[in-house]
C-alpha positions as MATLAB code, in Angstrom:
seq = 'XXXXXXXXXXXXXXXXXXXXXXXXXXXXXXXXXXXXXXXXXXXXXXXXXXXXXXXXXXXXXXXXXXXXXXXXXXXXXXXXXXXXXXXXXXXXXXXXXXXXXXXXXXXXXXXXXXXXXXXXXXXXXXXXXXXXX';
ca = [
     -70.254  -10.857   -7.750;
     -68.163   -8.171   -8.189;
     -66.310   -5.910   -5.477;
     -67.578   -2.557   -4.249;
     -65.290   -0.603   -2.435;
     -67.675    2.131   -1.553;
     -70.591   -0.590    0.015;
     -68.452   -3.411    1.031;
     -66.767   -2.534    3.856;
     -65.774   -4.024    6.460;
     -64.845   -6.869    4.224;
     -65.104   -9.316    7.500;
     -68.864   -8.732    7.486;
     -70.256   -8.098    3.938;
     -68.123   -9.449    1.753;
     -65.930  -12.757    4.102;
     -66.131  -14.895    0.982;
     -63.128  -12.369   -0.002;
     -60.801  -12.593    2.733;
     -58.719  -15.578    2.955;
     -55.997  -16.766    5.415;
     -52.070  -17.067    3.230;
     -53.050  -20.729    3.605;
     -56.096  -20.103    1.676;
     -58.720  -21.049    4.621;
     -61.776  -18.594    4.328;
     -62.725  -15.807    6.924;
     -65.791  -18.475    7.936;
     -63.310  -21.521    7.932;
     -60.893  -19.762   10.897;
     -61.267  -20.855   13.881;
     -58.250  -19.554   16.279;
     -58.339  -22.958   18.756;
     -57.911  -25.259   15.923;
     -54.904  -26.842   15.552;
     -54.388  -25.913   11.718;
     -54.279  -22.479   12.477;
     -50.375  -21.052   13.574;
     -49.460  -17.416   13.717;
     -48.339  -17.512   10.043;
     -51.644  -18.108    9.024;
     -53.329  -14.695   10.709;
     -51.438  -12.184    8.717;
     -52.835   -9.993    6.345;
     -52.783  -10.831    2.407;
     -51.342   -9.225    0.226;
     -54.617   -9.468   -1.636;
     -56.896   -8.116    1.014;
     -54.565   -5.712    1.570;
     -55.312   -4.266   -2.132;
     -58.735   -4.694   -1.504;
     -58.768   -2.655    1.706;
     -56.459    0.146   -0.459;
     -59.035    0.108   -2.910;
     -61.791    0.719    0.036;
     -59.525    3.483    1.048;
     -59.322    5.403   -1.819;
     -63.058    5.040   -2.511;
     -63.385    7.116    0.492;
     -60.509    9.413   -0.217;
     -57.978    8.417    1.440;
     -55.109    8.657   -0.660;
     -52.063    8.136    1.996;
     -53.659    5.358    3.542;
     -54.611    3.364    0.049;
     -51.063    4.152   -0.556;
     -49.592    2.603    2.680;
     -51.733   -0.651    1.643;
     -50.521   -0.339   -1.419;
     -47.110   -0.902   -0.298;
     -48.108   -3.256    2.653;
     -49.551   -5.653    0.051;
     -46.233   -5.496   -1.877;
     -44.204   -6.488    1.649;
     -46.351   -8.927    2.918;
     -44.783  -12.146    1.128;
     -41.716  -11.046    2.660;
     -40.347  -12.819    5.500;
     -40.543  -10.790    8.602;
     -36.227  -10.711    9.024;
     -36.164   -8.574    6.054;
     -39.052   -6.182    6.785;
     -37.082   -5.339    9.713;
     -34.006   -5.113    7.794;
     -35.684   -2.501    5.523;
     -37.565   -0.847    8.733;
     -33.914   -0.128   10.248;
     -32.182    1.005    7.374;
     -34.160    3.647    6.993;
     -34.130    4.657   10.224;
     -32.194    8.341   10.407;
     -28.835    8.398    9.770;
     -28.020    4.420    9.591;
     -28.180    3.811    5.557;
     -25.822    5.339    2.728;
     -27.583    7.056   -0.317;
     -25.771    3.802   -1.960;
     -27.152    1.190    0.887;
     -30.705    2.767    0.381;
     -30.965    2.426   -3.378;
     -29.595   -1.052   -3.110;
     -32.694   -1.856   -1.309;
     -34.638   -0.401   -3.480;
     -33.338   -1.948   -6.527;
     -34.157   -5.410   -4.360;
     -37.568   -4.389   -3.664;
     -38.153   -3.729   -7.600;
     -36.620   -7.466   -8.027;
     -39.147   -8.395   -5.404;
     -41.954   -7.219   -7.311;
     -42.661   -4.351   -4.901;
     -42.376   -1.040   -7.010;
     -44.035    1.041   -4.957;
     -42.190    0.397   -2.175;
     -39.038    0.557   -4.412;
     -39.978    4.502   -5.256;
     -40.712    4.825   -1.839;
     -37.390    4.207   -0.672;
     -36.120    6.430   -3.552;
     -37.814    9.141   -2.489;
     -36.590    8.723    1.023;
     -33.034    8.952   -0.230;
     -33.918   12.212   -1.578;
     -35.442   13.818    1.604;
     -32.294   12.282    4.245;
     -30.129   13.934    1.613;
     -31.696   17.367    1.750;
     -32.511   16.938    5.445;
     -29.096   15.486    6.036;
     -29.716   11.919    7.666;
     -28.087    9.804    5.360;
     -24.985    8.069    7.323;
     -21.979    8.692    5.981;
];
């Protein structure tokens, strides 16, 4: 059965056989008091992720499809370096330099989107003068 993204939402209730834990355990399989179940196992996939972006833009919501978009590129990553990336772009505490760096990572990482993103933060810090120096 294929997916809908205009009739299928919320995933959790019409379409469960589609969400899965990173462990693989299905939405009907989690149970949060059973002792195979650690925080690791309640994050987001990256593939339900691109299944709520595709809900999203279905109902025309670009930014947000594109925030899930990128969320579903990061969420493999171990938390330590989503908080590395969170900081350095933070105003005025990443070089032009140190900020493509990290992008060129995120591109080895398989996460292009988040890769231009980056990039096109560069551009505005410049122009808006919060790059560090």
């Amino acid at each position: 059965m294929g997916f809908d993204p205009t009739g299928d939402y919320p995933l959790g209730a019409r379409r469960p056989d589609l969400v899965r834990t990173p462990g693989g355990l299905q939405l009907r399989e989690l149970a949060l008091d059973s002792a195979r179940i650690d925080a690791a196992e309640l994050r987001a996939t990256p593939e339900t992720l691109r299944l709520q972006a595709e809900v999203a833009r279905a109902a025309g919501r670009v930014q947000l499809a594109d925030n899930l978009l990128r969320a579903a590129e990061l969420a493999p990553l171990p938390d330590e370096t989503i908080l590395e990336i969170y900081t350095a772009l933070r105003p005025r505490r990443s070089t032009a330099a140190e900020l493509e760096a990290w992008a060129d990572q995120l591109e080895r990482w398989n996460a292009p989107a988040t890769a231009a993103f980056v990039r096109g933060a560069v551009g505005v810090y410049a122009e808006r003068g919060l790059l560090a120096v």
